[in-house]
C-alpha positions as a Python dict, from the first residue, in 0.01 Angstrom:
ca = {
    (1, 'X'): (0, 0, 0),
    (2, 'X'): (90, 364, -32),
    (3, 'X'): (15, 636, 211),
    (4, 'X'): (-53, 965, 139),
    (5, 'X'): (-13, 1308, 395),
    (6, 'X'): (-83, 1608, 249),
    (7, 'X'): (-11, 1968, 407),
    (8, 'X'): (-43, 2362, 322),
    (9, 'X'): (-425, 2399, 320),
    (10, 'X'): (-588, 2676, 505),
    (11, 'X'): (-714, 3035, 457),
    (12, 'X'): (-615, 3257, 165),
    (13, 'X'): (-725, 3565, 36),
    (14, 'X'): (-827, 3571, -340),
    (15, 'X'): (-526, 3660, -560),
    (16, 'X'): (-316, 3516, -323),
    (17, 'X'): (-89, 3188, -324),
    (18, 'X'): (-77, 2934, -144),
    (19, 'X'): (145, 2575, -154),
    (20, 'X'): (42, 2209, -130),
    (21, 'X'): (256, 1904, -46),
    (22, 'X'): (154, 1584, -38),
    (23, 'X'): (398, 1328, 119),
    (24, 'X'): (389, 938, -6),
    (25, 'X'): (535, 648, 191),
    (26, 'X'): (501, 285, 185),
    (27, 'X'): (516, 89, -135),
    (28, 'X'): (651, 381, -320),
    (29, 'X'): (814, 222, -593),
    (30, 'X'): (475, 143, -750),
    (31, 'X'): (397, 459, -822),
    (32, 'X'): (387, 595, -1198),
    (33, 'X'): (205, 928, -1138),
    (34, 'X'): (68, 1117, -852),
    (35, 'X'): (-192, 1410, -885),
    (36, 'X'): (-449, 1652, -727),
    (37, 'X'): (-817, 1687, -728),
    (38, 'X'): (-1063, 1901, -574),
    (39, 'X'): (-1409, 1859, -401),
    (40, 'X'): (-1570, 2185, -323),
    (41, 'X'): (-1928, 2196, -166),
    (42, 'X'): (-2178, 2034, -319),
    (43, 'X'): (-2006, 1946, -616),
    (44, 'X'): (-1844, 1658, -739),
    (45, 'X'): (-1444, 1575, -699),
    (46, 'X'): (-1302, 1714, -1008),
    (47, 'X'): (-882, 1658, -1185),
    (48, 'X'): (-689, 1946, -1090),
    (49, 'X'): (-310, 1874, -1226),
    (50, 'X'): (-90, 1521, -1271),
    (51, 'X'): (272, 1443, -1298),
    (52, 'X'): (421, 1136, -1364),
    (53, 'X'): (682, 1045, -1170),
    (54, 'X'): (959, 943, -1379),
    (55, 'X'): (970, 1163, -1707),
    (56, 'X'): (796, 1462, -1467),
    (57, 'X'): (531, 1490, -1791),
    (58, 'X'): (265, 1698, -1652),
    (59, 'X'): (-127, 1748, -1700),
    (60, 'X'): (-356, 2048, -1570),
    (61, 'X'): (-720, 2077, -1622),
    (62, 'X'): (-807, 2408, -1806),
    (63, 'X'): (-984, 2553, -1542),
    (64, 'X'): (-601, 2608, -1357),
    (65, 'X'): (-340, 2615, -1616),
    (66, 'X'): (-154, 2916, -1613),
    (67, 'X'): (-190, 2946, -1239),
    (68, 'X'): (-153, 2647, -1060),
    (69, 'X'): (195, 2416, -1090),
    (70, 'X'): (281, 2038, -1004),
    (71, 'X'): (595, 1952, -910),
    (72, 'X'): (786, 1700, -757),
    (73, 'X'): (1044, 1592, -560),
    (74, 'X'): (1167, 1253, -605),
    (75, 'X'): (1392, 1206, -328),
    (76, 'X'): (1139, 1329, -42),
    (77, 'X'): (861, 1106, -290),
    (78, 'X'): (645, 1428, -242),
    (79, 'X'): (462, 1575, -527),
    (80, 'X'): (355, 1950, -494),
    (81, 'X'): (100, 2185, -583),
    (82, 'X'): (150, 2596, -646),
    (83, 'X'): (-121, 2776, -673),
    (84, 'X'): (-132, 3146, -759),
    (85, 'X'): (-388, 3414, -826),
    (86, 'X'): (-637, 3189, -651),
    (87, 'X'): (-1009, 3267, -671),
    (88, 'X'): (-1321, 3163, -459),
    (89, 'X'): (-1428, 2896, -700),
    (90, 'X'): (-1092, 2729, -632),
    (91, 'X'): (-1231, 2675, -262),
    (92, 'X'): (-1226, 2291, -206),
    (93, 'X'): (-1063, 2032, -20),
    (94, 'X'): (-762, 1924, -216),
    (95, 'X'): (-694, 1581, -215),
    (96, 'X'): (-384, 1390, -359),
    (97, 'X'): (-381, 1052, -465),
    (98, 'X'): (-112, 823, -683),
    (99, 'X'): (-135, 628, -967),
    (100, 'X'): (26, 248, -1068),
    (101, 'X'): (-21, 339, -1404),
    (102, 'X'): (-127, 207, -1726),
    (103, 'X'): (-89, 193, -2069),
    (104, 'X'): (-402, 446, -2119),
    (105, 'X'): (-305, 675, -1857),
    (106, 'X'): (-467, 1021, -1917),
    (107, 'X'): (-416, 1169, -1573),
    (108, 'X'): (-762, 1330, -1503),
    (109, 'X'): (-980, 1037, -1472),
    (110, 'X'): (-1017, 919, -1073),
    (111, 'X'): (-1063, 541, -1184),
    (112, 'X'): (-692, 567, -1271),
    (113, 'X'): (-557, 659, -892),
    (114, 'X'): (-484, 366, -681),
    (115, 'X'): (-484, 574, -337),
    (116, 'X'): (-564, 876, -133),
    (117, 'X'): (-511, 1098, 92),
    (118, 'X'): (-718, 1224, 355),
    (119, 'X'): (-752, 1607, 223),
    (120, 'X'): (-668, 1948, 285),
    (121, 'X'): (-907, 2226, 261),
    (122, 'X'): (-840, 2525, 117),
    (123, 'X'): (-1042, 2822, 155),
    (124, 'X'): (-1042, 3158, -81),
    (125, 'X'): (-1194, 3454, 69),
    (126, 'X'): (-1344, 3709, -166),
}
């Protein structure tokens, strides 16, 4: 199994920034890509961005690129998440979650995460 801990969540004004980390341990050598997704109030959990961890190729869902940035760092086996000029509709609990892989792997669909972490909310004030 892999575990997941992710950190950085809280209160931010909108404009503002505000920096995700998500720590994995365990079986960590099974993972092929790690991302984020989002599950604000109501709504359903949506893709926010992807990396895969070897070749770093990275995936964003349109509603962030441009302002939010994965990242990772494979000797701490924590994947990151910058996010800048941050609005109220980005309020959500963030969640990260990692992937084993496969040969069809898109990055945004849920079905293709093997685990998950507990979440972080993050809050954007108007």
């Amino acid at each position: 199994q892999v575990q997941l801990v992710e950190s950085g969540g809280g209160l931010v004004q909108a404009g503002g920034s505000r920096g995700l980390s998500c720590a994995a341990s365990g079986r960590t050598a099974s993972i092929y890509a790690m991302g984020w997704f989002r599950q604000a109030p109501g709504k359903e959990r949506e893709f926010v961005a992807a990396i895969t961890w070897r070749r770093g190729t990275t995936y964003y869902a349109d509603s962030v690129k441009g302002r939010f940035t994965i990242s990772r760092a494979n000797a701490k086996i924590t994947v990151y998440l910058q996010m800048n000029s941050l609005k109220p509709e980005d309020t959500a609990v963030y969640y990260c979650a990692s992937s084993k892989g496969s040969y069809s792997y898109t990055g945004g669909s849920q079905n293709e995460y093997d685990y998950w972490g507990q979440g972080t909310q993050v809050t954007v004030s108007s």
